[in-house]
C-alpha beads as a LAMMPS data file, in Angstrom:
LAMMPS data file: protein, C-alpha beads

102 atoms
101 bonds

1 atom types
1 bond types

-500.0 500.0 xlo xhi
-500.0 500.0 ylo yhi
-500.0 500.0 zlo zhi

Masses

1 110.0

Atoms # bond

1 1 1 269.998 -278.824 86.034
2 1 1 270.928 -278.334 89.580
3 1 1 274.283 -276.695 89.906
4 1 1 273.994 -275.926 94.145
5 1 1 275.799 -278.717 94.343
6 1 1 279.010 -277.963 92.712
7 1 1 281.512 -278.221 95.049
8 1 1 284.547 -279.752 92.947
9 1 1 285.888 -280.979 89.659
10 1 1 283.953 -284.091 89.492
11 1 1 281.115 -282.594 90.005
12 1 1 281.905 -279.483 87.804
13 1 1 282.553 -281.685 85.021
14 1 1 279.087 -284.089 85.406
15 1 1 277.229 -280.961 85.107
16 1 1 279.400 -279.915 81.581
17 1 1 278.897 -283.500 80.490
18 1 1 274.932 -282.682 81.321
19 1 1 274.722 -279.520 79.448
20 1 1 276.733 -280.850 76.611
21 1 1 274.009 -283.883 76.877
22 1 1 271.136 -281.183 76.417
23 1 1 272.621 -278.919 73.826
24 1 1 272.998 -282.261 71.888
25 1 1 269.572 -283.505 72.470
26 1 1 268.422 -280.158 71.220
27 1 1 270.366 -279.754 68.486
28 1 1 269.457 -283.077 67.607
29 1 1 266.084 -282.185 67.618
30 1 1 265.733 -278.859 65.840
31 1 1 268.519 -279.312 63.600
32 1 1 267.820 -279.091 59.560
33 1 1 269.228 -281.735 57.780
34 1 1 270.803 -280.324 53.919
35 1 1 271.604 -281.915 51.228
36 1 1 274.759 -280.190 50.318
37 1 1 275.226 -280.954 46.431
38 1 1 277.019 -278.597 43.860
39 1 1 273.924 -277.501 42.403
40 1 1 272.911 -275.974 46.051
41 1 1 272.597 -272.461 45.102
42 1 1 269.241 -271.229 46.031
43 1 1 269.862 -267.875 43.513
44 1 1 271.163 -270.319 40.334
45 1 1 268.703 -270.598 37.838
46 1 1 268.909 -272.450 34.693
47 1 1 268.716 -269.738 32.289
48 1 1 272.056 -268.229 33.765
49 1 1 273.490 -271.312 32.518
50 1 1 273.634 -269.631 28.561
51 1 1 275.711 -266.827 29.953
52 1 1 278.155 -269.238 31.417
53 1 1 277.914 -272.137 28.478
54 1 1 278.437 -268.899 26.188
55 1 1 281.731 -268.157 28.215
56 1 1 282.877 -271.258 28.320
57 1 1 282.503 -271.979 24.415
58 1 1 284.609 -268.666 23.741
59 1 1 287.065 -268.567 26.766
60 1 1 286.675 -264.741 26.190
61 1 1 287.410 -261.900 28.312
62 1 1 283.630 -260.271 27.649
63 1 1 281.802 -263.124 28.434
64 1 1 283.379 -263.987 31.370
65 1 1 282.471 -260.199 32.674
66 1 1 279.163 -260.466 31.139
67 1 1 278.770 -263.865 33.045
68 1 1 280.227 -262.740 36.719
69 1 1 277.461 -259.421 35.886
70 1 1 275.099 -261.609 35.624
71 1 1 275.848 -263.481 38.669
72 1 1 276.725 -260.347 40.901
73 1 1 272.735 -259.113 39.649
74 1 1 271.543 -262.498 39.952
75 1 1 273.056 -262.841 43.731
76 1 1 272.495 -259.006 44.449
77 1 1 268.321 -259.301 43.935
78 1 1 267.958 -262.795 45.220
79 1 1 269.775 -261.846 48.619
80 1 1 268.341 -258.684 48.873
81 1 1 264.834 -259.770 48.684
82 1 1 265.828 -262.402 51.040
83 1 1 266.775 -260.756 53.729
84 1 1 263.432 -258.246 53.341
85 1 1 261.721 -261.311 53.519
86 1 1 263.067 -261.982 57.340
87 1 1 263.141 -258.532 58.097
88 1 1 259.693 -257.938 57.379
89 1 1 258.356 -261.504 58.535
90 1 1 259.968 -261.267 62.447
91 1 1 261.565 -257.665 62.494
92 1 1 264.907 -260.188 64.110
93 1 1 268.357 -259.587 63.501
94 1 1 268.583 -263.328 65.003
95 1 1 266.522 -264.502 62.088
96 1 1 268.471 -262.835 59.661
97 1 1 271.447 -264.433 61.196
98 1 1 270.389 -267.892 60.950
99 1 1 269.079 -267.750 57.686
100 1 1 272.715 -266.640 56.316
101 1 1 274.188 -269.378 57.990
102 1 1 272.081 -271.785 55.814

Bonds

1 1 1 2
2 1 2 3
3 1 3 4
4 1 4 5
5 1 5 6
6 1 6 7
7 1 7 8
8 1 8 9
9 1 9 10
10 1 10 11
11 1 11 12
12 1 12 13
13 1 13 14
14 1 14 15
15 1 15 16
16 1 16 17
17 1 17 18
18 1 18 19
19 1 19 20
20 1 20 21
21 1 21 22
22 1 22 23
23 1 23 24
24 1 24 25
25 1 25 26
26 1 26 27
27 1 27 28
28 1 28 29
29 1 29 30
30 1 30 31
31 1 31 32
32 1 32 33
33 1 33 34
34 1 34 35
35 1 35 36
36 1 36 37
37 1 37 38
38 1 38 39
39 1 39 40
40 1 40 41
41 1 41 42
42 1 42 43
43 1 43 44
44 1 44 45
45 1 45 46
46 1 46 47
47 1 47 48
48 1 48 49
49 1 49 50
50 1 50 51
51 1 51 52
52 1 52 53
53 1 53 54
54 1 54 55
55 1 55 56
56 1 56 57
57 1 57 58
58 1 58 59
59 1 59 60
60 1 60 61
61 1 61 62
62 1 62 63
63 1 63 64
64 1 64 65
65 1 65 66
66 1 66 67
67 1 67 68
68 1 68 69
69 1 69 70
70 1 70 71
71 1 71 72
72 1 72 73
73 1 73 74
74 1 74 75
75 1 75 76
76 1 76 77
77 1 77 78
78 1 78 79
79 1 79 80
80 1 80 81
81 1 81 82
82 1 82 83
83 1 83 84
84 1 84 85
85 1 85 86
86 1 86 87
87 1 87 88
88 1 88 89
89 1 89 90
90 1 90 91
91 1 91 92
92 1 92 93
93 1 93 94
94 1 94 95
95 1 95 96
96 1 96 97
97 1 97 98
98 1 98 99
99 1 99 100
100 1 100 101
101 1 101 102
């Protein structure tokens, strides 16, 4: 992009309308399409689903803590290892970043 030549508004705003033009392109590009469902919990695992079929049967007070326990554990170890995983793999906080925002 040459931006010598910016020498008023009009020409201010073709070169925004340009670099709007490549972020798109490149977003285009490298962006990762998700399906976004409400099953999309990468830490969910079918065998948590007896704690919370066993809460929901009862509507009691100890298996709804038992169930958030074993979600906070569940959650706790999945993102945990997680996030060794990127730290170890690139040693990037960036990495780390974009991987939360998944």
């Amino acid at each position: 992009m040459d931006m010598s030549n910016i020498v008023d508004t009009e020409k201010l705003e073709c070169t925004v309308n340009q670099l709007g033009t490549i972020i798109n392109q490149a977003w285009t590009k490298n962006a990762k399409k998700l399906k976004i469902s409400k099953h999309s919990k990468q830490w969910w695992m079918e065998k948590y689903s007896h704690s919370l079929n066993n809460y929901r049967a009862s509507r009691s007070l100890e298996n709804w803590k038992k169930f958030k326990k074993v979600v906070k554990n569940v959650k706790r170890s999945f993102f945990d290892d997680k996030i060794q995983e990127v730290v170890n793999k690139s040693r990037s906080p960036w990495e780390l970043m974009n991987w939360i925002r998944r």
